[in-house]
N, C-alpha and C positions, 0 to 999 in steps of 0.2 A: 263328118259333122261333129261339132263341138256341143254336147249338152251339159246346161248345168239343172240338176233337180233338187227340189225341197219336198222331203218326207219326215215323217214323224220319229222313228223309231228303228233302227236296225233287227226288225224282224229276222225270224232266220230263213223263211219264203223268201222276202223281198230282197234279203242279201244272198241267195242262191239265183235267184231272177238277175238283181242287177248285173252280179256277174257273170252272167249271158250276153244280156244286153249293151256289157262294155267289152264285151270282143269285136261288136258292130260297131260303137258309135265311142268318140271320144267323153267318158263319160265323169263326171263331177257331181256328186250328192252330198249335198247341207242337210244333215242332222236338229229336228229342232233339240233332240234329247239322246242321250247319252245312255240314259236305264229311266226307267218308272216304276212308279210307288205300285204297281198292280202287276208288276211283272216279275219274276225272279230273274238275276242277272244271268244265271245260269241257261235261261232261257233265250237271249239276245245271242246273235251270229255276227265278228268284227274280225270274221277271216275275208275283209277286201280284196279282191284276188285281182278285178280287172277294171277297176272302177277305185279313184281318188273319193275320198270323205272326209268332211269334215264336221265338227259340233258346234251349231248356235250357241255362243258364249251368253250365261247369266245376267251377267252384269250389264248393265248400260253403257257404260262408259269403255268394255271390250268389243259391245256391241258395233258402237260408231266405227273402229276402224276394219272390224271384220266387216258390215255391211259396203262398206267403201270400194274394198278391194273385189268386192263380186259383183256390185254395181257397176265399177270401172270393169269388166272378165270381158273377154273375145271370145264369146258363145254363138254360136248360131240359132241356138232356142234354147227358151225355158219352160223347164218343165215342171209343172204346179199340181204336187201333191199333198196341199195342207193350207186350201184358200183362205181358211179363216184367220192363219197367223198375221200380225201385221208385216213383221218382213218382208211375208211371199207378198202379200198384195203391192207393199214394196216393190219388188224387185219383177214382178208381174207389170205394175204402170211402166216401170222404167223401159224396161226390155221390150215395149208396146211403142214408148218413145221413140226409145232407138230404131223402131223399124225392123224388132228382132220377133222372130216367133214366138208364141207362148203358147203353151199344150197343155191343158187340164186334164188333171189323171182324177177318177174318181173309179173308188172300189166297186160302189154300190150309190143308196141313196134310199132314203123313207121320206115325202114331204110331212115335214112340222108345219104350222101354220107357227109366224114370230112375230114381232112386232116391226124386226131390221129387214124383215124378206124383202122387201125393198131396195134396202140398200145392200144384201146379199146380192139379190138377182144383178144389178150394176157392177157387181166386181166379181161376182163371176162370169159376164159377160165379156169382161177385157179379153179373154181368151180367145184364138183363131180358130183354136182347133179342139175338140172336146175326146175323150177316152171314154166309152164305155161299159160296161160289162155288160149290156143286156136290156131288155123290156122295161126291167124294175128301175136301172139305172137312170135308165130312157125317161121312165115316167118322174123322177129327180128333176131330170134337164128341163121337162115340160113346165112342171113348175115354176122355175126360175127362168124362162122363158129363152132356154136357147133352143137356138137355131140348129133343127135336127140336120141341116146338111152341113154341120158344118163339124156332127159326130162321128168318131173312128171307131171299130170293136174289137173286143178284145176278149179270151177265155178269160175268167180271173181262177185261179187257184192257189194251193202251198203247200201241191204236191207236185215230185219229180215223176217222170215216167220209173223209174226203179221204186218208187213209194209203191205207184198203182199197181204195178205188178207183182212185187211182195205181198201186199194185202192179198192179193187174188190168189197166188200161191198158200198165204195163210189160212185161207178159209179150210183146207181140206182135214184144220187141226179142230174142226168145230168142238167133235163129240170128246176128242184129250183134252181139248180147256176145258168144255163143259164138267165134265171129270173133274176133272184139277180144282175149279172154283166151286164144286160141289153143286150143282145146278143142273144136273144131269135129266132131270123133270119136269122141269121148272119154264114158263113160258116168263124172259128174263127183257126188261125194258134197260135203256142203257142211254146216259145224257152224260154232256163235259158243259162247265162253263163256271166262269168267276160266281163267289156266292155274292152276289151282289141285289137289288131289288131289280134293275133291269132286265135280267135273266127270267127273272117270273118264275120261282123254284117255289115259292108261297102257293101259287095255283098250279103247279103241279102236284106238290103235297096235296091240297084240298080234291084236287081230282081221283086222287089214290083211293080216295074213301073212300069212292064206289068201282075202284077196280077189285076183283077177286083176290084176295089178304095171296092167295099162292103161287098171285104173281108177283116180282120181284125187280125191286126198281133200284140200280146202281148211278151212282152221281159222283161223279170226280171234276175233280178243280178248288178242291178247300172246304172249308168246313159249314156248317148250314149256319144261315142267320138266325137269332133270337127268336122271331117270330113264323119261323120254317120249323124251328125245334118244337114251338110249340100246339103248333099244330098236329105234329107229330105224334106228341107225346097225349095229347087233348085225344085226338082217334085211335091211339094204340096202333100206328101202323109199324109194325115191326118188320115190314117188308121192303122198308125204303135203306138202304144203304151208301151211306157218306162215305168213299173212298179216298178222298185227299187227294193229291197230287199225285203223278204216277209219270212211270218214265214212258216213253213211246212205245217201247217192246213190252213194257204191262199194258199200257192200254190196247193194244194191238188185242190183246188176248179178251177182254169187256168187249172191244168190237165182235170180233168171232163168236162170241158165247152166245152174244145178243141176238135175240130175234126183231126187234123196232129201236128206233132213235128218234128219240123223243126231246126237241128243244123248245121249250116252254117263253121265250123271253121276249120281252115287252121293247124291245127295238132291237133291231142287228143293222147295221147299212150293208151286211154282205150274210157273214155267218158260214165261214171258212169247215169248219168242223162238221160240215151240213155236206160238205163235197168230203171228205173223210171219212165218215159215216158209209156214204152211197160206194166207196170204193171197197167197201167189205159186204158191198150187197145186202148191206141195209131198207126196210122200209121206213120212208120218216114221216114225224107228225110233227109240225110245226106250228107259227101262229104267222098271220100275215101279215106281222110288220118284222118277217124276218125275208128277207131280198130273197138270197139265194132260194131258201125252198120255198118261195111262193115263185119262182123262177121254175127251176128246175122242175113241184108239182104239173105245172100249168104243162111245159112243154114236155115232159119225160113220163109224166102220168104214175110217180112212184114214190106218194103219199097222199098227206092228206092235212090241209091246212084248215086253222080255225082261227077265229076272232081273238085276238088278245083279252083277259081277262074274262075269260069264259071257261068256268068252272065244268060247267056241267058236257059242253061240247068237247070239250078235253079228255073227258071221263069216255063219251061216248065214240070218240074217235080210236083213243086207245081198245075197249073194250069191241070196239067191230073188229079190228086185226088181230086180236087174242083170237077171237071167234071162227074169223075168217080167214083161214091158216091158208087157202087158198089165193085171194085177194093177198095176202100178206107175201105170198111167194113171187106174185106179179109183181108185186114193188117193189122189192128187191130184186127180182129179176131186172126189172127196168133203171134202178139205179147203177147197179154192174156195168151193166152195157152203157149208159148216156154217159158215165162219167170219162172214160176208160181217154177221152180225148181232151180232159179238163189237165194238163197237164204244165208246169213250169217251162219247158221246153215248147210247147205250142201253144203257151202265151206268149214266149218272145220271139214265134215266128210272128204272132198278128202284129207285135209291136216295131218289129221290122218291115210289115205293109204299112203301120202307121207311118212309121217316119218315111217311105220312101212316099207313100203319097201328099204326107206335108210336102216333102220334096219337087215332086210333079207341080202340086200348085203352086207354091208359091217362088218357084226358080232356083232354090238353093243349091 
Protein backbone atom coordinates (compact mmCIF):
# COMPACT_ATOMS: atom_id res chain seq x y z
CA UNK A 1 0.00 0.00 0.00
CA UNK A 2 1.25 3.38 -1.10
CA UNK A 3 0.79 6.22 1.77
CA UNK A 4 1.28 9.70 1.59
CA UNK A 5 1.17 11.57 5.09
CA UNK A 6 1.13 15.28 6.37
CA UNK A 7 2.64 15.99 9.91
CA UNK A 8 3.85 18.87 11.49
CA UNK A 9 7.29 18.34 12.66
CA UNK A 10 10.05 15.49 12.59
CA UNK A 11 9.71 14.69 16.24
CA UNK A 12 12.10 12.22 17.33
CA UNK A 13 8.89 9.66 18.56
CA UNK A 14 7.35 10.19 15.28
CA UNK A 15 10.50 9.70 13.14
CA UNK A 16 11.33 6.46 15.22
CA UNK A 17 7.39 5.33 14.77
CA UNK A 18 7.45 6.23 11.02
CA UNK A 19 10.28 4.26 10.58
CA UNK A 20 8.47 1.25 11.60
CA UNK A 21 5.67 1.81 10.00
CA UNK A 22 7.57 2.27 6.55
CA UNK A 23 8.85 -1.31 6.70
CA UNK A 24 4.98 -2.11 6.40
CA UNK A 25 3.73 0.26 4.17
CA UNK A 26 5.07 2.14 1.11
CA UNK A 27 5.53 5.34 3.08
CA UNK A 28 5.80 9.20 1.89
CA UNK A 29 5.59 12.07 4.79
CA UNK A 30 5.12 16.10 3.93
CA UNK A 31 6.88 18.07 6.44
CA UNK A 32 4.83 21.33 7.25
CA UNK A 33 8.19 22.41 9.02
CA UNK A 34 11.57 21.81 8.96
CA UNK A 35 12.57 23.19 12.94
CA UNK A 36 10.46 25.55 15.20
CA UNK A 37 10.83 28.61 17.12
CA UNK A 38 9.98 26.57 20.40
CA UNK A 39 12.10 23.74 19.79
CA UNK A 40 15.85 23.31 19.74
CA UNK A 41 17.15 21.77 16.48
CA UNK A 42 18.99 19.63 18.44
CA UNK A 43 16.03 18.14 19.51
CA UNK A 44 14.37 17.09 15.93
CA UNK A 45 15.31 13.35 14.47
CA UNK A 46 16.05 13.57 10.24
CA UNK A 47 17.69 9.99 10.39
CA UNK A 48 14.75 8.71 7.56
CA UNK A 49 15.63 5.30 7.49
CA UNK A 50 12.50 3.74 5.96
CA UNK A 51 10.18 6.23 5.02
CA UNK A 52 10.76 9.29 1.91
CA UNK A 53 10.23 13.12 3.48
CA UNK A 54 9.86 15.74 2.28
CA UNK A 55 9.40 20.00 3.64
CA UNK A 56 6.39 22.27 2.69
CA UNK A 57 8.11 25.00 0.82
CA UNK A 58 7.54 28.78 2.34
CA UNK A 59 6.95 30.55 -0.40
CA UNK A 60 3.85 30.44 -2.51
CA UNK A 61 4.97 30.49 -5.63
CA UNK A 62 7.39 26.79 -4.56
CA UNK A 63 4.37 25.91 -3.14
CA UNK A 64 2.05 25.63 -6.50
CA UNK A 65 4.47 23.16 -8.08
CA UNK A 66 5.32 21.09 -4.86
CA UNK A 67 1.39 20.84 -4.27
CA UNK A 68 0.96 19.67 -7.81
CA UNK A 69 3.20 16.95 -7.83
CA UNK A 70 1.38 15.14 -4.68
CA UNK A 71 -1.85 16.04 -5.93
CA UNK A 72 -1.08 14.43 -9.19
CA UNK A 73 1.04 10.91 -6.40
CA UNK A 74 -0.33 7.26 -7.03
CA UNK A 75 -1.16 6.71 -3.27
CA UNK A 76 -3.67 4.52 -2.09
CA UNK A 77 -4.53 6.73 1.06
CA UNK A 78 -3.92 9.72 2.67
CA UNK A 79 -3.01 10.18 5.80
CA UNK A 80 -4.00 13.58 7.59
CA UNK A 81 -2.10 14.63 10.48
CA UNK A 82 -2.48 18.38 10.60
CA UNK A 83 -6.21 19.08 9.50
CA UNK A 84 -6.03 22.54 10.09
CA UNK A 85 -3.31 23.28 7.34
CA UNK A 86 -4.83 24.50 4.21
CA UNK A 87 -2.75 21.98 2.07
CA UNK A 88 -3.79 18.98 4.01
CA UNK A 89 -7.42 20.03 3.76
CA UNK A 90 -6.27 20.32 0.11
CA UNK A 91 -5.01 17.31 -0.61
CA UNK A 92 -7.63 15.59 1.97
CA UNK A 93 -10.81 16.96 -0.68
CA UNK A 94 -8.59 15.90 -3.52
CA UNK A 95 -7.68 12.27 -2.48
CA UNK A 96 -11.72 12.17 -1.41
CA UNK A 97 -12.25 13.11 -5.23
CA UNK A 98 -10.26 10.64 -6.50
CA UNK A 99 -11.81 7.90 -4.67
CA UNK A 100 -8.66 7.47 -2.69
CA UNK A 101 -8.83 6.86 1.22
CA UNK A 102 -8.13 9.40 3.69
CA UNK A 103 -7.22 8.62 7.48
CA UNK A 104 -7.17 11.04 10.20
CA UNK A 105 -4.57 10.68 12.74
CA UNK A 106 -5.16 12.62 15.82
CA UNK A 107 -2.83 12.59 18.93
CA UNK A 108 -5.33 13.55 21.48
CA UNK A 109 -8.02 16.34 21.44
CA UNK A 110 -9.64 18.88 24.37
CA UNK A 111 -13.13 20.38 22.80
CA UNK A 112 -12.70 24.37 22.46
CA UNK A 113 -16.08 25.80 21.86
CA UNK A 114 -15.02 28.43 18.23
CA UNK A 115 -16.61 30.37 16.27
CA UNK A 116 -15.32 27.95 12.83
CA UNK A 117 -16.57 24.67 14.78
CA UNK A 118 -18.74 24.48 12.14
CA UNK A 119 -16.78 24.67 9.60
CA UNK A 120 -14.05 22.51 11.40
CA UNK A 121 -16.59 19.72 12.08
CA UNK A 122 -17.11 19.70 7.82
CA UNK A 123 -13.56 19.24 7.02
CA UNK A 124 -12.84 16.93 9.43
CA UNK A 125 -15.60 14.94 8.40
CA UNK A 126 -14.04 14.37 4.71
CA UNK A 127 -12.14 11.64 6.43
CA UNK A 128 -13.22 7.69 6.04
CA UNK A 129 -11.45 6.66 8.50
CA UNK A 130 -10.43 8.32 12.05
CA UNK A 131 -7.20 7.27 14.50
CA UNK A 132 -7.66 7.49 17.84
CA UNK A 133 -5.82 7.33 21.09
CA UNK A 134 -8.66 6.78 23.52
CA UNK A 135 -11.79 8.04 25.49
CA UNK A 136 -10.43 11.59 25.59
CA UNK A 137 -9.74 11.46 21.92
CA UNK A 138 -13.10 9.84 21.54
CA UNK A 139 -14.62 12.66 23.30
CA UNK A 140 -12.71 15.17 20.45
CA UNK A 141 -14.44 13.23 17.75
CA UNK A 142 -17.93 13.61 19.49
CA UNK A 143 -17.63 16.92 19.27
CA UNK A 144 -17.03 17.41 15.78
CA UNK A 145 -19.55 14.97 15.25
CA UNK A 146 -17.90 11.88 13.78
CA UNK A 147 -18.94 8.96 13.18
CA UNK A 148 -17.53 6.62 16.18
CA UNK A 149 -17.75 3.56 13.70
CA UNK A 150 -15.94 4.72 11.51
CA UNK A 151 -12.75 5.26 14.55
CA UNK A 152 -9.55 3.02 14.70
CA UNK A 153 -7.28 2.83 18.02
CA UNK A 154 -4.34 3.15 18.62
CA UNK A 155 -1.61 3.25 21.86
CA UNK A 156 -0.17 6.86 21.51
CA UNK A 157 3.42 7.07 23.03
CA UNK A 158 7.36 8.50 22.43
CA UNK A 159 8.73 5.74 24.10
CA UNK A 160 10.51 2.61 22.59
CA UNK A 161 10.14 -0.70 24.46
CA UNK A 162 14.14 -0.20 25.45
CA UNK A 163 13.05 3.57 26.98
CA UNK A 164 10.50 1.53 29.30
CA UNK A 165 12.81 -0.85 30.36
CA UNK A 166 15.70 1.28 30.99
CA UNK A 167 13.62 3.44 33.13
CA UNK A 168 12.48 0.38 35.12
CA UNK A 169 15.99 -0.80 35.39
CA UNK A 170 16.80 3.01 36.56
CA UNK A 171 14.68 3.14 39.46
CA UNK A 172 16.83 0.77 41.56
CA UNK A 173 19.42 4.02 41.59
CA UNK A 174 16.56 5.92 43.60
CA UNK A 175 18.60 6.34 46.93
CA UNK A 176 22.45 7.29 44.72
CA UNK A 177 20.49 10.02 42.84
CA UNK A 178 18.80 11.04 45.59
CA UNK A 179 22.42 11.31 47.10
CA UNK A 180 23.78 12.87 44.17
CA UNK A 181 21.12 15.79 43.84
CA UNK A 182 21.15 16.18 47.60
CA UNK A 183 17.58 15.45 48.46
CA UNK A 184 18.13 12.49 50.38
CA UNK A 185 15.07 13.73 52.98
CA UNK A 186 13.39 15.58 51.06
CA UNK A 187 9.72 14.65 49.77
CA UNK A 188 10.76 15.95 46.12
CA UNK A 189 7.79 17.02 43.39
CA UNK A 190 9.21 16.99 39.80
CA UNK A 191 7.47 18.64 36.23
CA UNK A 192 9.05 19.27 32.51
CA UNK A 193 7.42 21.67 30.15
CA UNK A 194 7.90 24.91 27.94
CA UNK A 195 7.68 28.02 30.30
CA UNK A 196 5.03 29.20 28.54
CA UNK A 197 1.44 30.45 30.09
CA UNK A 198 -0.17 27.25 28.74
CA UNK A 199 1.65 25.07 31.00
CA UNK A 200 -0.03 26.85 34.00
CA UNK A 201 3.53 26.99 36.09
CA UNK A 202 1.99 30.60 37.53
CA UNK A 203 -0.65 28.22 39.47
CA UNK A 204 1.70 25.79 40.31
CA UNK A 205 3.84 28.42 41.89
CA UNK A 206 0.78 29.98 43.72
CA UNK A 207 -0.09 26.37 44.95
CA UNK A 208 3.43 25.93 46.51
CA UNK A 209 2.54 28.46 49.15
CA UNK A 210 0.60 26.26 50.88
CA UNK A 211 2.59 23.12 50.32
CA UNK A 212 5.32 22.47 53.30
CA UNK A 213 8.49 25.10 52.33
CA UNK A 214 10.58 21.32 52.80
CA UNK A 215 9.14 20.03 50.02
CA UNK A 216 10.94 20.64 46.99
CA UNK A 217 9.67 21.42 43.70
CA UNK A 218 12.01 20.78 40.41
CA UNK A 219 11.04 22.28 36.84
CA UNK A 220 12.93 21.76 33.77
CA UNK A 221 12.26 22.86 30.12
CA UNK A 222 13.64 26.69 30.47
CA UNK A 223 13.55 29.41 32.44
CA UNK A 224 10.34 30.78 34.51
CA UNK A 225 8.18 33.58 32.97
CA UNK A 226 8.16 37.25 34.55
CA UNK A 227 5.31 36.70 36.42
CA UNK A 228 6.07 32.93 37.79
CA UNK A 229 9.42 34.82 39.15
CA UNK A 230 7.29 36.84 40.89
CA UNK A 231 5.23 35.16 42.48
CA UNK A 232 8.15 33.38 43.66
CA UNK A 233 9.91 36.01 44.91
CA UNK A 234 6.45 37.78 46.41
CA UNK A 235 6.05 34.22 48.85
CA UNK A 236 9.81 33.44 49.35
CA UNK A 237 9.41 30.16 48.00
CA UNK A 238 12.87 29.10 47.89
CA UNK A 239 11.88 25.55 47.20
CA UNK A 240 10.85 25.83 43.74
CA UNK A 241 13.79 25.03 41.40
CA UNK A 242 14.15 26.13 37.55
CA UNK A 243 16.57 23.48 36.05
CA UNK A 244 16.75 24.56 32.26
CA UNK A 245 17.00 22.13 29.79
CA UNK A 246 18.51 18.90 30.43
CA UNK A 247 19.77 15.88 28.40
CA UNK A 248 17.62 12.68 28.80
CA UNK A 249 20.13 10.79 30.95
CA UNK A 250 19.92 14.09 33.43
CA UNK A 251 16.41 14.05 33.42
CA UNK A 252 16.33 10.31 33.81
CA UNK A 253 17.92 11.06 37.18
CA UNK A 254 14.72 14.24 38.56
CA UNK A 255 12.46 11.20 37.42
CA UNK A 256 14.07 8.52 39.85
CA UNK A 257 14.52 11.11 42.71
CA UNK A 258 11.14 12.10 42.37
CA UNK A 259 8.46 11.03 44.48
CA UNK A 260 4.95 12.74 42.24
CA UNK A 261 4.76 14.44 38.81
CA UNK A 262 3.19 17.20 38.75
CA UNK A 263 1.81 18.93 35.28
CA UNK A 264 0.12 21.91 35.98
CA UNK A 265 -1.08 23.13 32.19
CA UNK A 266 -3.97 24.78 31.06
CA UNK A 267 -4.31 22.59 27.58
CA UNK A 268 -2.32 19.41 26.42
CA UNK A 269 -4.26 17.61 23.49
CA UNK A 270 -2.11 14.52 24.59
CA UNK A 271 0.79 15.35 27.26
CA UNK A 272 3.57 12.79 26.10
CA UNK A 273 5.73 13.47 29.27
CA UNK A 274 2.56 12.16 31.47
CA UNK A 275 3.41 8.51 29.77
CA UNK A 276 7.26 9.23 30.72
CA UNK A 277 6.60 10.14 34.03
CA UNK A 278 4.30 6.80 34.81
CA UNK A 279 7.32 4.72 33.33
CA UNK A 280 9.54 5.69 36.30
CA UNK A 281 6.63 4.69 38.45
CA UNK A 282 5.60 8.03 38.98
CA UNK A 283 2.33 9.32 40.87
CA UNK A 284 0.69 12.16 38.76
CA UNK A 285 -1.41 15.27 39.45
CA UNK A 286 -2.54 16.66 36.67
CA UNK A 287 -5.41 19.12 35.48
CA UNK A 288 -8.31 17.94 33.15
CA UNK A 289 -7.76 19.50 30.26
CA UNK A 290 -4.56 17.45 29.96
CA UNK A 291 -5.77 14.02 27.70
CA UNK A 292 -3.36 11.76 28.67
CA UNK A 293 -3.75 11.90 32.47
CA UNK A 294 -7.26 12.39 32.76
CA UNK A 295 -7.04 9.16 30.35
CA UNK A 296 -4.68 7.12 32.00
CA UNK A 297 -6.32 8.62 36.01
CA UNK A 298 -9.73 7.44 34.89
CA UNK A 299 -8.61 3.93 33.78
CA UNK A 300 -5.31 3.11 35.64
CA UNK A 301 -6.31 4.75 38.86
CA UNK A 302 -2.59 6.42 39.36
CA UNK A 303 -3.25 10.02 40.23
CA UNK A 304 -5.20 12.60 40.76
CA UNK A 305 -6.82 15.25 38.45
CA UNK A 306 -7.98 18.78 39.19
CA UNK A 307 -9.89 21.65 37.46
CA UNK A 308 -7.54 24.01 35.59
CA UNK A 309 -6.93 27.02 37.38
CA UNK A 310 -7.54 25.87 40.74
CA UNK A 311 -5.19 27.14 42.99
CA UNK A 312 -6.14 25.77 46.03
CA UNK A 313 -7.27 22.03 44.60
CA UNK A 314 -3.81 21.86 43.46
CA UNK A 315 -2.40 22.63 46.83
CA UNK A 316 -4.62 20.04 48.21
CA UNK A 317 -4.07 17.38 45.87
CA UNK A 318 -0.38 17.74 46.11
CA UNK A 319 -0.42 17.89 49.85
CA UNK A 320 -2.69 14.42 50.19
CA UNK A 321 0.26 12.44 48.49
CA UNK A 322 3.10 14.04 50.60
CA UNK A 323 0.87 12.90 53.34
CA UNK A 324 -0.27 9.87 52.10
CA UNK A 325 2.89 7.96 51.28
CA UNK A 326 0.78 5.06 51.03
CA UNK A 327 -1.83 6.23 48.45
CA UNK A 328 1.27 7.61 46.79
CA UNK A 329 2.88 4.19 46.47
CA UNK A 330 -0.48 2.83 44.87
CA UNK A 331 -0.11 5.29 42.06
CA UNK A 332 2.84 4.63 41.25
CA UNK A 333 2.65 1.30 41.58
CA UNK A 334 -0.23 1.61 39.02
CA UNK A 335 1.46 3.84 36.65
CA UNK A 336 4.56 1.06 36.30
CA UNK A 337 2.44 -1.54 35.54
CA UNK A 338 -0.32 0.31 32.95
CA UNK A 339 2.32 1.97 31.05
CA UNK A 340 4.78 -0.99 30.44
CA UNK A 341 2.49 -1.60 27.16
CA UNK A 342 2.40 2.12 25.90
CA UNK A 343 5.09 1.42 23.64
CA UNK A 344 6.38 2.76 20.01
CA UNK A 345 6.57 -0.71 18.83
CA UNK A 346 2.93 -1.58 19.97
CA UNK A 347 1.68 1.44 18.50
CA UNK A 348 2.77 0.49 15.05
CA UNK A 349 1.45 -2.97 15.71
CA UNK A 350 -2.33 -1.08 16.21
CA UNK A 351 -1.39 0.92 13.23
CA UNK A 352 -0.86 -2.06 11.21
CA UNK A 353 -4.58 -3.35 12.31
CA UNK A 354 -5.48 0.04 11.18
CA UNK A 355 -4.46 -0.06 7.77
CA UNK A 356 -5.16 -3.72 7.33
CA UNK A 357 -8.70 -3.02 8.45
CA UNK A 358 -9.11 0.12 6.05
CA UNK A 359 -8.04 -2.65 3.82
CA UNK A 360 -10.94 -5.23 4.65
CA UNK A 361 -13.24 -2.40 4.12
CA UNK A 362 -12.79 -0.82 1.65
CA UNK A 363 -11.13 -3.54 -0.99
CA UNK A 364 -7.61 -2.21 -1.26
Amino acid sequence: MKVLMFNHLPAPYLVEFLNLIGKEVELTVIFKDATSFDRENSWLKYDFESFNADYLPKSFFKKIPFMFKYLMGNYDLFWNADYSKFECILLTLWYKMRRKVVLMHADGGIPIPRVIDPVVSIVMRQAHFFASSGVECDKYYDYYHVDPKKRLYYRFTSQMQEDIDNNRELMVKREEYRTELGLSDKVVLFSIGQQIPRKGYDILAQAMVNVPSTVELFIAGGQPEENVKEIISKNNLNNIHFIGFKTKEELSKYFVASDIFVLPTRYDIWGLVINEAMSFGLPIISTNKCASAVQFVNEFNNGIIVPIEDVNLLSNAINQLIIEDTKRKEYGDNSLQSIQEYTIENMVEDYKLIFNEIKRRVNL
